[in-house]
C-alpha positions as CSV (number, residue, x, y, z in Angstrom):
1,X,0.0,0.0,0.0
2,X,2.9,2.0,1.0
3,X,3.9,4.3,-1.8
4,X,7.1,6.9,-2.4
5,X,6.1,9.4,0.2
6,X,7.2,13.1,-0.7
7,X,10.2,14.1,1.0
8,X,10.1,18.0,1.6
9,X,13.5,19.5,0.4
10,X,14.8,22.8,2.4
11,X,16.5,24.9,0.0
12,X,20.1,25.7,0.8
13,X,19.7,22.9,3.4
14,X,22.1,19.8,3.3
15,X,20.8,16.8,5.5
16,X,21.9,13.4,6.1
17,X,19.6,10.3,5.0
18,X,20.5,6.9,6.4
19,X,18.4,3.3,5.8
20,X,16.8,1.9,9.1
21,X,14.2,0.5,10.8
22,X,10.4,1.5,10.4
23,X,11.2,4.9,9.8
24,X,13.0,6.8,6.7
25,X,13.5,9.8,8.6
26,X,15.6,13.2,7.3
27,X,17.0,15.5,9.6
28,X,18.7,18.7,9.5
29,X,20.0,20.9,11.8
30,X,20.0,24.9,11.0
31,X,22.3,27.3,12.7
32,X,22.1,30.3,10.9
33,X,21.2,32.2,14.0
34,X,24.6,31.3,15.6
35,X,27.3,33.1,16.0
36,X,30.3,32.3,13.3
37,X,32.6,32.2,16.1
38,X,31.4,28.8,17.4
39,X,32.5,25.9,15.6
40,X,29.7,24.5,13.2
41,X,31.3,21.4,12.9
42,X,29.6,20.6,16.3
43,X,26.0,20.4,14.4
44,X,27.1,18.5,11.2
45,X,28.1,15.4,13.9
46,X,25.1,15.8,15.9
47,X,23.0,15.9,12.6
48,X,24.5,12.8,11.7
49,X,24.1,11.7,15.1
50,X,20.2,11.9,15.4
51,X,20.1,11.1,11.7
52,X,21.5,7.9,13.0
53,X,19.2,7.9,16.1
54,X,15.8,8.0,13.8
55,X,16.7,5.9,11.6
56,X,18.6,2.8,13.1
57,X,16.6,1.8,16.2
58,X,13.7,-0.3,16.3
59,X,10.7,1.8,17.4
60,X,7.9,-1.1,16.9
61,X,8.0,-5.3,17.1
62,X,6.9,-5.3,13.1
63,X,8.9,-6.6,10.6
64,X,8.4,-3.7,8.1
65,X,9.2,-4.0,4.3
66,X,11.5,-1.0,2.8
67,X,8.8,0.4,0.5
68,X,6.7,0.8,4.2
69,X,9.0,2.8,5.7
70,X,7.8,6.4,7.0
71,X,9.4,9.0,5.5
72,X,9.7,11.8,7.8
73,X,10.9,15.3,8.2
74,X,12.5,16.9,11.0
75,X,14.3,20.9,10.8
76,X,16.0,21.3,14.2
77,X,16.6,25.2,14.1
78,X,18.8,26.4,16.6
79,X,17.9,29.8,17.9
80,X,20.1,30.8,20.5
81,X,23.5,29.3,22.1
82,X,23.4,29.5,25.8
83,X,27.2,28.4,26.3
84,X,27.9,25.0,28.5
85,X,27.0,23.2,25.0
86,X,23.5,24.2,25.5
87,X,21.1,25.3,23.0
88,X,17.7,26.2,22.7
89,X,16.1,24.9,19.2
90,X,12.6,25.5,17.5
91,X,12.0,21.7,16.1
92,X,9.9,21.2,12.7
93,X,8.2,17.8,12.5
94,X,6.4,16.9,8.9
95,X,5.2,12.9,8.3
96,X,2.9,12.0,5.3
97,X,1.1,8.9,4.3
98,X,0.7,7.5,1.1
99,X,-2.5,7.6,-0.7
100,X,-3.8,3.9,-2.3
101,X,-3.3,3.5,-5.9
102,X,-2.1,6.8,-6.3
103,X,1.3,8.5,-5.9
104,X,-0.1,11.0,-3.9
105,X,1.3,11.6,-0.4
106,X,-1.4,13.7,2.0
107,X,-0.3,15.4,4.9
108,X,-0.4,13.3,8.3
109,X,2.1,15.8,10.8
110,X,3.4,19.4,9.9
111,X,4.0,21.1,13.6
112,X,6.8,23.3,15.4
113,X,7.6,22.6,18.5
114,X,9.2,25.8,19.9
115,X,10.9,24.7,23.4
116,X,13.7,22.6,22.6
117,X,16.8,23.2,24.9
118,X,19.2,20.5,24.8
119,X,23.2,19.8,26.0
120,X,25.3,18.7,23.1
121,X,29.2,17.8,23.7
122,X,30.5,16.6,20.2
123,X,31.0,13.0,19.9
124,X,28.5,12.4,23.2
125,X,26.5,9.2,22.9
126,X,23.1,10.2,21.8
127,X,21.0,7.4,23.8
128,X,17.3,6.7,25.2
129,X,16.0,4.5,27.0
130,X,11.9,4.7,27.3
131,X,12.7,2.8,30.9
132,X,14.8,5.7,32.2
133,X,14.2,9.2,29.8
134,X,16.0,11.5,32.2
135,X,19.0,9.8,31.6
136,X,22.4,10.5,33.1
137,X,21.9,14.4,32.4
138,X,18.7,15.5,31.5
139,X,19.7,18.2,29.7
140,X,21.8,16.4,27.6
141,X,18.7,13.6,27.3
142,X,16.2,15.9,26.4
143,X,17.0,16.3,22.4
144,X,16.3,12.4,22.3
145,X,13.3,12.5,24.5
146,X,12.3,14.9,22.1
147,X,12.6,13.0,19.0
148,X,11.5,9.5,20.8
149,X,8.3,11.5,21.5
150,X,7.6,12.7,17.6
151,X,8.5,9.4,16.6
152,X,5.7,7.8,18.6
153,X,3.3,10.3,17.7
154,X,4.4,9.9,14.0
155,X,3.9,5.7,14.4
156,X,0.5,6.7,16.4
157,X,-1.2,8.9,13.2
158,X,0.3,6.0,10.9
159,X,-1.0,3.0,12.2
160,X,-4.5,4.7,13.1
161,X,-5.1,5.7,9.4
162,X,-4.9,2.4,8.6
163,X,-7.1,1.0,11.4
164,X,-9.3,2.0,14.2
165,X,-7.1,2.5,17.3
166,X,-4.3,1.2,15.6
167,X,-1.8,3.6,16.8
168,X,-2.8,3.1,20.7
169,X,0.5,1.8,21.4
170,X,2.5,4.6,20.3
171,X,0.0,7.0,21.4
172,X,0.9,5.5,25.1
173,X,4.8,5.6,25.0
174,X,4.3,9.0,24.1
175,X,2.5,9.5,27.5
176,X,5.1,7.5,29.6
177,X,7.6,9.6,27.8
178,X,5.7,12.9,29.1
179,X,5.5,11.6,32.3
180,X,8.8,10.5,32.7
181,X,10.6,13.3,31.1
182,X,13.6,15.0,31.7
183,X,12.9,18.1,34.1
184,X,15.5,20.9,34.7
185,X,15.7,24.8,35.0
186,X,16.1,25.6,30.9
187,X,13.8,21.9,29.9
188,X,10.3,22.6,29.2
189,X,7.9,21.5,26.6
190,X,6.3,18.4,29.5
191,X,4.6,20.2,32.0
192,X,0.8,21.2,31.5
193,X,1.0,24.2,33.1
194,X,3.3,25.8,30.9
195,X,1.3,26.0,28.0
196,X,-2.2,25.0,26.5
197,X,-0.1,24.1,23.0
198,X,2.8,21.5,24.1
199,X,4.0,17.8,24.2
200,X,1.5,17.6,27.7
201,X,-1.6,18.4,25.9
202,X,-1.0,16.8,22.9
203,X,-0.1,13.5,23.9
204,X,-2.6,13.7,26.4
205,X,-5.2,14.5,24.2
206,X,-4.4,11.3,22.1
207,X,-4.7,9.2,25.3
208,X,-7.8,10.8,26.3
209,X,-10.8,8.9,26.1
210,X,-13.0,12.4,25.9
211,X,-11.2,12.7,22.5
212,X,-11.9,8.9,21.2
213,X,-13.7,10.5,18.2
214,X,-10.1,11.4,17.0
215,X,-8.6,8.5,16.5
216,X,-12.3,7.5,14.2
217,X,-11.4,11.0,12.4
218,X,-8.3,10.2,11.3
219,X,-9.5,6.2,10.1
220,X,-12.3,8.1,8.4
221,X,-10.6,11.0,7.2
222,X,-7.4,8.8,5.2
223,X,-8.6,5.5,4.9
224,X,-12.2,6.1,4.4
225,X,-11.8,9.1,2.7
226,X,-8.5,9.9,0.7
227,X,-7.8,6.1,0.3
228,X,-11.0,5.6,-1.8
229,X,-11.1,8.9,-3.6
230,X,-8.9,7.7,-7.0
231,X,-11.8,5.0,-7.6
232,X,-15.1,6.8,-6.0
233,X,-14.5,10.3,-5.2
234,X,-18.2,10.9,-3.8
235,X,-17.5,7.8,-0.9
236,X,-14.0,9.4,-0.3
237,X,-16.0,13.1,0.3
238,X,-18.3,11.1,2.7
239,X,-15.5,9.8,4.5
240,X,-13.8,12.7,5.0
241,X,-17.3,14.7,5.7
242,X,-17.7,11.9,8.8
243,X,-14.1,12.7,9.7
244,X,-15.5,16.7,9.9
245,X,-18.7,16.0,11.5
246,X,-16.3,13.9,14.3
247,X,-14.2,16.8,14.3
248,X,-17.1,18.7,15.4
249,X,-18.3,16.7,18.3
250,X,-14.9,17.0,19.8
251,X,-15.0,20.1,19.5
252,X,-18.6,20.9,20.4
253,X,-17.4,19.0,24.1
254,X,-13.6,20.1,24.1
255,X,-13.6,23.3,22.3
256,X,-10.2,25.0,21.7
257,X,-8.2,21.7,22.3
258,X,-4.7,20.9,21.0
259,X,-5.8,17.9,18.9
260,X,-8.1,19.7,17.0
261,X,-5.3,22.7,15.7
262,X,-2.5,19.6,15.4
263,X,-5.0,17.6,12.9
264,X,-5.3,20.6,10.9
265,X,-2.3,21.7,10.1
266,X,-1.0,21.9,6.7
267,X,-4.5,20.2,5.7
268,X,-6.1,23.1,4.2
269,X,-4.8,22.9,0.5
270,X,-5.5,19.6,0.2
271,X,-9.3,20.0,1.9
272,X,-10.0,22.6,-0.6
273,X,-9.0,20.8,-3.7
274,X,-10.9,17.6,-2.2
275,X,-14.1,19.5,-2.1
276,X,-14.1,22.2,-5.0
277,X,-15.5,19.7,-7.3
278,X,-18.0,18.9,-4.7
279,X,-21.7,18.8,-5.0
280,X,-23.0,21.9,-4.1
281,X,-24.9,20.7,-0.4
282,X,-21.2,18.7,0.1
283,X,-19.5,22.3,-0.2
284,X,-22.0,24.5,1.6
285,X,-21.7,21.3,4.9
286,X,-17.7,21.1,4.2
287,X,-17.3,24.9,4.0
288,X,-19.6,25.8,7.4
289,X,-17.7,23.0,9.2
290,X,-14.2,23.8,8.0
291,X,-14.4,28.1,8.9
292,X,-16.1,26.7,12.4
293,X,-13.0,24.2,13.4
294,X,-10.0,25.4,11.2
295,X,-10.4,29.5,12.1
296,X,-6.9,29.9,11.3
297,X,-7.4,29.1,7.5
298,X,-10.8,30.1,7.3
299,X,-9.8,32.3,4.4
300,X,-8.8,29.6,2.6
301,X,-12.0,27.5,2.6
302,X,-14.3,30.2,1.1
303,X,-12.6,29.0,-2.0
304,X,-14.8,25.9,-2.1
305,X,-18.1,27.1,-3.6
């Protein structure tokens, strides 16, 4: 089922890509807003580092074919360097999933998580052990707590658009990761009173069973919906209409969550060209739900009509 997914090239960006396990995962790491008097070799090993990290261990127990792999994104942007080898780093996270019988790749994960602040001694052992996050240092464990959470998040979205629940697993290591997670002065990102939009709310939100509907949103909305849409493009808008009208009920009980923003993010093109050829009732229903739950492209959806 598994197609080519679309890797998303960064212009003037050169990344490391190494074969692994379940995941075919590309990272880079930016420094442009560093200071040229610290030595940049320093983020060309840890890129190959984490690079390494993604892409050699074994996240799941299934034996997973090379054409199944995930391909996956990740920009680490360092903003500022805090001296001690510590950084603080905005980190880009982008997964899709391959659409059946097409070579089409929709969007599953495009989100920035802004509260990354990691220790980083060249040629340090970049470990994790879901048994004992914190680590030895947690600053210097945090970068990989980071990733290990994405990662499981990433599994979670992939194996639940292929079945109902099927990503319940990952969704859960996520949590233990959150609640195990290494604290410190400069770490955040874990806690739930630091923010309304962080790794807390969203994995929690995934485990939550007042947010079940989600994981039937995202079944309906890729399997239901974009999976069926090359062969019968008025059952694939159905599917992803019952994926809205989920959507809604969440958001009708839990309004303003996390969830609800993360599913929607860098959805909107691809909404608006599934329902511009609409019939007119499926545009008016897809339109007034989409300006309700997506406010922040609502602009973008009075193009279907």
């Amino acid at each position: 089922m598994r197609k080519k997914i679309l890797i998303i090239v960064y212009s003037l960006m050169s990344a490391v890509l190494v074969q692994g396990q379940e995941l075919q995962a590309r990272l880079t790491v930016m420094t442009s807003k560093i200071s040229t008097q610290v030595d940049k070799k320093v983020f060309q090993t840890l890129q190959t580092a984490l690079t390494n990290f993604l892409n050699s261990r074994r996240w799941t127990n299934d034996v997973v074919q090379p054409s199944e792999k995930i391909e996956c994104n990740f920009l680490l942007n360092i903003d500022q360097d805090l001296g001690n080898n510590l950084y603080k780093a905005k980190l880009t996270i982008q997964s899709a999933r391959p659409i059946y019988n097409t070579t089409y790749d929709s969007p599953i994960m495009n989100f920035i998580d802004d509260n990354v602040t990691f220790r980083y001694v060249e040629f340090q052992p970049i470990e994790f052990n879901e048994n004992r996050v914190q680590g030895n240092d947690p600053l210097a464990a945090n970068i990989t707590a980071v990733l290990a959470f994405y990662v499981n998040i990433i599994l979670g979205l992939d194996y639940d658009s292929f079945a109902i629940r099927g990503g319940d697993l990952y969704f859960q290591k996520a949590w233990n990761i959150v609640n195990n997670a290494p604290e410190g002065g400069d770490i955040g990102g874990w806690k739930s009173f630091e923010s309304l939009r962080n790794r807390y709310w969203l994995a929690e939100n995934f485990n939550n069973n007042r947010f079940a509907l989600l994981h039937d949103a995202i079944y309906s909305y890729y399997r239901l919906g974009m999976d069926i849409f090359y062969e019968n493009e008025e059952g694939g808008r159905t599917g992803i209409l019952n994926c809205l009208n989920f959507l809604n009920t969440i958001n009708t009980e839990n309004p303003n969550s996390m969830a609800l923003q993360f599913f929607f993010q860098g959805k909107s093109n691809e909404l608006v060209k599934v329902f511009s050829k609409a019939k007119d009732d499926q545009k008016t229903k897809a339109r007034e739900l989409l300006t309700k739950l997506d406010i922040t492209n609502a602009t973008a959806y009075k193009e279907i009509k």
